[in-house]
C-alpha positions in Angstrom: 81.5 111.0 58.8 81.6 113.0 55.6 79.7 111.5 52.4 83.5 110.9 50.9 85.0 108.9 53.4 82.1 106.9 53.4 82.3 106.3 49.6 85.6 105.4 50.1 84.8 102.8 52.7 82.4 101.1 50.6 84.7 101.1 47.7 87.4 99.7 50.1 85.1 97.3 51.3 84.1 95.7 48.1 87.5 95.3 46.5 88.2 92.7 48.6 84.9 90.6 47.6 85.8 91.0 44.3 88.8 89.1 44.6 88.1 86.3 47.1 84.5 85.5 46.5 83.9 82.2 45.0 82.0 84.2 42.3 85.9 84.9 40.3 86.2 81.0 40.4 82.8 79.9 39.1 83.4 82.6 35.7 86.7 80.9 35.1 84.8 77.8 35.4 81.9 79.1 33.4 84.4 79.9 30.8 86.0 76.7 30.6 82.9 74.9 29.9 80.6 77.6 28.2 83.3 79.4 26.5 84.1 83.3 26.4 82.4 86.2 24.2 84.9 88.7 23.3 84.4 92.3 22.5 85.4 91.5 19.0 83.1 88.3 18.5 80.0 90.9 20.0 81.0 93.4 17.0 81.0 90.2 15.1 77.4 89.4 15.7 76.2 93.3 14.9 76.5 94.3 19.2 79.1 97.0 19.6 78.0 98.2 23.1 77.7 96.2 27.0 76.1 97.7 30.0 76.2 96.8 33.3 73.7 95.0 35.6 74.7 95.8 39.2 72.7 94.7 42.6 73.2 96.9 45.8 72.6 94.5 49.1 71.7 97.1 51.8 69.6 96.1 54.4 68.2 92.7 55.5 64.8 93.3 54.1 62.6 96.5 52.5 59.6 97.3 53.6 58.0 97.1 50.2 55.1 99.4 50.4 57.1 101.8 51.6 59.5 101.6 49.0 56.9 102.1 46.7 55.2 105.0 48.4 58.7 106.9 48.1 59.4 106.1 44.6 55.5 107.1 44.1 56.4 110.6 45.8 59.7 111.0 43.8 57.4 110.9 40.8 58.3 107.3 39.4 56.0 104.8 38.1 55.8 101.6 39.5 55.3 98.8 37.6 55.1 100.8 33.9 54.2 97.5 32.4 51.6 96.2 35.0 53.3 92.7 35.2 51.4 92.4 38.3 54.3 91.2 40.4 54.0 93.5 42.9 54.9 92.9 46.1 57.8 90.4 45.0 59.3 93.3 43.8 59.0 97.4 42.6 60.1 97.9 39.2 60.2 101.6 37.7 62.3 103.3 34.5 64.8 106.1 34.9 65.6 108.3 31.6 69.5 107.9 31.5 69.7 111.4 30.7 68.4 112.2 33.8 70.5 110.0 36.0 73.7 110.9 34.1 72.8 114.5 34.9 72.1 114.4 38.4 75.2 111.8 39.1 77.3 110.7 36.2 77.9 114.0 34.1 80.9 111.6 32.1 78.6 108.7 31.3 78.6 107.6 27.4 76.1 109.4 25.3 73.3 107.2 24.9 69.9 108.3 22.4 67.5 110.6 24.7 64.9 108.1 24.5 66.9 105.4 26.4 65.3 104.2 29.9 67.6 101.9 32.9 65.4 99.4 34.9 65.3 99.2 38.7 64.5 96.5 40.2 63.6 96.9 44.3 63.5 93.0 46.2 62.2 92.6 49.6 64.7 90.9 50.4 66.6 94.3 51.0 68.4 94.5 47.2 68.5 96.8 44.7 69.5 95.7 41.2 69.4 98.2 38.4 70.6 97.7 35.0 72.1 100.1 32.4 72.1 102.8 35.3 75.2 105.3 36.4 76.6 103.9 39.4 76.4 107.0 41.7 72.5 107.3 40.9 71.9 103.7 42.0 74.0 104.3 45.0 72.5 107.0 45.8 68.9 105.5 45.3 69.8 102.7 47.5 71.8 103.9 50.2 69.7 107.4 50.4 66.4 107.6 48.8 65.3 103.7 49.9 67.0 104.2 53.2 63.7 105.4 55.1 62.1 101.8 53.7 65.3 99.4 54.9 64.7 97.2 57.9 68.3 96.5 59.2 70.2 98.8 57.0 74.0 98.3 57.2 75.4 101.0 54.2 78.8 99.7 56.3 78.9 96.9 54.8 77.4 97.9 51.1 78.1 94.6 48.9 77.2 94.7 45.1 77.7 92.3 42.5 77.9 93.2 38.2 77.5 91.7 35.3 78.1 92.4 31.9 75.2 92.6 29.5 74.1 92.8 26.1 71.2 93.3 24.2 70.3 91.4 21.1 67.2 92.2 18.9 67.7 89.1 16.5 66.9 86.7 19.9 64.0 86.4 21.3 65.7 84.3 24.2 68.4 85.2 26.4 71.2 83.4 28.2 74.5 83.5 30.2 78.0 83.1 27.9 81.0 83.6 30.1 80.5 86.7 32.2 77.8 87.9 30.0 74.4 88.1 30.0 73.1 87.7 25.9 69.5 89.4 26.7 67.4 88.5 23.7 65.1 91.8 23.1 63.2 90.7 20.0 59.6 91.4 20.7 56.7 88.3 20.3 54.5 87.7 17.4 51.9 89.6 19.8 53.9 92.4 20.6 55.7 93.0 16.7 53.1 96.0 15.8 52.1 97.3 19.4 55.2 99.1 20.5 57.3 101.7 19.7 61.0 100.7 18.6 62.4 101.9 21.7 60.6 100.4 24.3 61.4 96.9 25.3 58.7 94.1 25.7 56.6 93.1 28.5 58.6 89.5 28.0 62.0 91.6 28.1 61.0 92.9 31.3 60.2 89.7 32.8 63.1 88.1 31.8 65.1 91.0 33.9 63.2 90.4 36.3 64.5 86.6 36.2 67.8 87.8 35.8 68.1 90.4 38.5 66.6 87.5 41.1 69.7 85.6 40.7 71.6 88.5 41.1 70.3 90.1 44.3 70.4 86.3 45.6 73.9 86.0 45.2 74.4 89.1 46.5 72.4 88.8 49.4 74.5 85.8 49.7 77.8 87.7 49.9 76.5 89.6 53.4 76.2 86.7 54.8 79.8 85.4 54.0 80.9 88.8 54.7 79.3 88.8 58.2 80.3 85.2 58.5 84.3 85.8 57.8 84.3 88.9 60.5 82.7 86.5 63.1 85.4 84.3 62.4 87.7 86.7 62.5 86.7 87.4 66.2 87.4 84.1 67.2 89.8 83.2 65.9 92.0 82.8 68.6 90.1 80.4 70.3 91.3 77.3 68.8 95.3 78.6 69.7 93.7 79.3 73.1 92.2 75.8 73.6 95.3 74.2 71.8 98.1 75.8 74.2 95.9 74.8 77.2 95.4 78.8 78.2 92.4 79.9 80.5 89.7 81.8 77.9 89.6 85.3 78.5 86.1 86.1 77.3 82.5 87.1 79.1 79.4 86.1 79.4 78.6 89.2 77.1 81.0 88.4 74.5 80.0 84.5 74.8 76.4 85.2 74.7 76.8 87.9 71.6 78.6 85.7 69.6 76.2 82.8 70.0 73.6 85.2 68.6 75.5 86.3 65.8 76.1 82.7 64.5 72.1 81.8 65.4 71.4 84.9 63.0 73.7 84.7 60.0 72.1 80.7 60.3 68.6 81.9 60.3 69.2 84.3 57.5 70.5 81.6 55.4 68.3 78.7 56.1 64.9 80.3 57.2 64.4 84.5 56.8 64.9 84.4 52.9 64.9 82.5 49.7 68.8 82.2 49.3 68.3 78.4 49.8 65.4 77.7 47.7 65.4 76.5 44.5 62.6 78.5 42.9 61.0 81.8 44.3 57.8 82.5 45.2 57.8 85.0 42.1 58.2 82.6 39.0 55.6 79.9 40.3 52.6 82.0 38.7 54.6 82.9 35.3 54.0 81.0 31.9 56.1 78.5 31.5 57.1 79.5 27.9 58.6 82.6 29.0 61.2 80.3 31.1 62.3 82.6 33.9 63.0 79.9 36.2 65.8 78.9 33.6 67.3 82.4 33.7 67.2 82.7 37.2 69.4 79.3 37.6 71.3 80.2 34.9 72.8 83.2 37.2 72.7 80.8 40.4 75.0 78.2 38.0 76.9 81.0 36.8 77.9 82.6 40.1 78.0 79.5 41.9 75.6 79.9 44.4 75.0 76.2 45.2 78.5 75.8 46.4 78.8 78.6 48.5 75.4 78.2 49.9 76.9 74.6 51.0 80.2 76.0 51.9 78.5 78.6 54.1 76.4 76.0 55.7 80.0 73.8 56.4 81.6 76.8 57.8 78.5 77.7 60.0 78.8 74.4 61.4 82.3 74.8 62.0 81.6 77.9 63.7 79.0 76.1 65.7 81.3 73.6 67.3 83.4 77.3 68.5 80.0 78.3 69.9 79.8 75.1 71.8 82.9 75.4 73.0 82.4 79.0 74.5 78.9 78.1 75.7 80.9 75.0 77.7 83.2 77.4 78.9 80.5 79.6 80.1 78.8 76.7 82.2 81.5 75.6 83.7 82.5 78.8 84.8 79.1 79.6 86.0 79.0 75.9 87.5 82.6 76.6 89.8 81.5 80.2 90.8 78.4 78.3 92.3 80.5 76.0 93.7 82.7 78.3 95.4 79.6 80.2 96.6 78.6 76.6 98.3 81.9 76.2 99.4 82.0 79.5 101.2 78.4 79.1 102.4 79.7 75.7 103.9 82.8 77.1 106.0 80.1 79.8 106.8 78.2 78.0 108.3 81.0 75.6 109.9 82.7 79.0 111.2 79.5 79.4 113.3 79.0 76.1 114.4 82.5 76.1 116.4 81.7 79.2 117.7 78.5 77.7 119.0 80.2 75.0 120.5 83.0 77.1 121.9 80.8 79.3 123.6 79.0 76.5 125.2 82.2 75.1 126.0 83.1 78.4 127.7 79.7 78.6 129.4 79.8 75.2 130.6 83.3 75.4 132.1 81.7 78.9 133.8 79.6 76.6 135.3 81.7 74.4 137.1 83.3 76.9 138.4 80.7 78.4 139.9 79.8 74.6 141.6 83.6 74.3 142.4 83.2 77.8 144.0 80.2 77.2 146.2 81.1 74.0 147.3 
């Protein structure tokens, strides 16, 4: 498969996530009850430009020192502001410059000094933020590749957000569809940076951020894979209902059952989709409020609701499972009863030809007696 068609299936395959995810219903609803930023009320407030915060799901989980070993070879720095969150995640800085160079060649001019954040999860998500898209694409779905653990580039899903930066905050929050990222440095910080580079607390609060983001759209692989499972059964109810004989394997029964066991254990046990603070914020300062940010993005995507939707339609899809494994035993219990039932009339079969041959030997018999007589 060339490197086109490919692009084109990944495009193809997102559209439709875009437009029946529950994430389109929670902005409306975020809008109705947080209200919307305009372009014009941003210009308003002195912020004329928004970038994009996009998270690439690829694989079900990253072998994290190998990620960082490759970005070490590539010549990146991990961790530039030695947060000391490593291995919950590798963060380095990409010049934009660069990346519009090697992938973007018609990005928007942006100061040479500019940097984009990437942030690598081990849960097998890349989010990056005010990066080219083919250069994060590429990063993902190439350069990290070697690192994934259950890559499935097939079935690519990404999730964006729109994001601003404001240096009169030094808090940020979720209006709408945007993220309002406060970059005003701390008392601590005011006189111990260059302009251009962002705080330690800016970084952290990404960090927060970009959590939420690779959790909801870890989450969307798992309603994806969900929704094709369901597609291939989905004739098993009008099966069932019109009374028809099943026409499926042992295989099929048995693969399907391992599917749904899976996408359940994915959910509920193999990540931290379902819990309500990572591992990562427990040892941050409380001041800094990360675990705030990260809910914000779980409240503004919905992912409470879909993680309780997905749950409801795994159970449906449970009961279809049951269904199939009944079929499978009582299929397996009349084949053995057949195979008793033959065994039986085997065993009968030779029984009257015992008896018939004695028959016929004792009837030789009396002839013989008959004869000598």
């Amino acid at each position: 498969m060339n490197p086109e068609s490919q692009k084109q299936r990944r495009r193809s395959g997102r559209s439709p996530a875009a437009t029946t995810s529950l994430r389109r219903v929670a902005v409306e609803a975020q809008r109705s009850r947080d209200g919307f930023l305009s372009k014009a009320q941003l210009k308003e407030q002195g912020i004329h430009q928004t970038k994009i915060v996009t998270a690439y799901a690829v694989a079900e989980q990253f072998n994290i020192r190998k990620v960082r070993d490759i970005l070490q070879e590539k010549g990146y720095e991990t961790d530039p502001f030695d947060t000391g969150l490593y291995p919950q995640v590798v963060h380095i800085q990409v010049p934009l410059d660069s990346a519009r160079n090697a992938s973007n060649p018609a990005a928007a001019d942006l100061p040479a000094d500019d940097v984009g954040d990437v942030f690598v999860f081990p849960s097998g998500t890349v989010v990056a933020w005010a990066l080219p898209e083919g250069f994060v694409s590429f990063l993902a779905t190439k350069t990290l590749l070697p690192a994934a653990e259950g890559p499935h580039i097939d079935n690519l899903e990404t999730e964006d957000l729109e994001y601003v930066e404001d240096p009169q905050r030094d808090s940020s929050f979720i209006k709408g569809e945007i993220i309002i990222l406060g970059t005003k440095p701390g008392e601590n910080e005011s006189g111990s940076q260059p302009p251009a580079r962002q705080s330690v607390e800016t970084v952290f609060t990404k960090v927060a951020f970009s959590s939420g983001l690779a959790r909801s759209t870890k989450l969307a692989v798992l309603e994806s894979l969900l929704s094709n499972y369901f597609e291939s059964t989905r004739a098993i109810p009008t099966l069932l209902s019109q009374g028809s004989r099943l026409p499926f394997t042992r295989d099929f029964i048995l693969r399907k059952t391992g599917q749904l066991l899976s996408v359940r254990a994915q959910l509920n046990l193999y990540s931290e989709l379902t819990d309500s603070l990572p591992d990562i914020f427990w040892d941050s300062r409380h001041e800094l409020g990360l675990e705030g940010y990260y809910e914000q993005v779980g409240r503004a995507l919905d992912v409470g609701i879909r993680i309780k939707l997905l749950n409801e339609k795994m159970d449906y899809a449970q009961e279809i499972a049951s269904v199939l494994r009944e079929r499978l035993s009582e299929k397996h219990g009349l084949r053995l009863e057949w195979i008793i039932i033959l065994l039986i009339a085997v065993e009968v079969c030779f029984e009257v030809m015992r008896l018939w041959k004695e028959r016929v030997h004792e009837q030789e018999l009396e002839k013989e007696k008959c004869s000598s007589a």
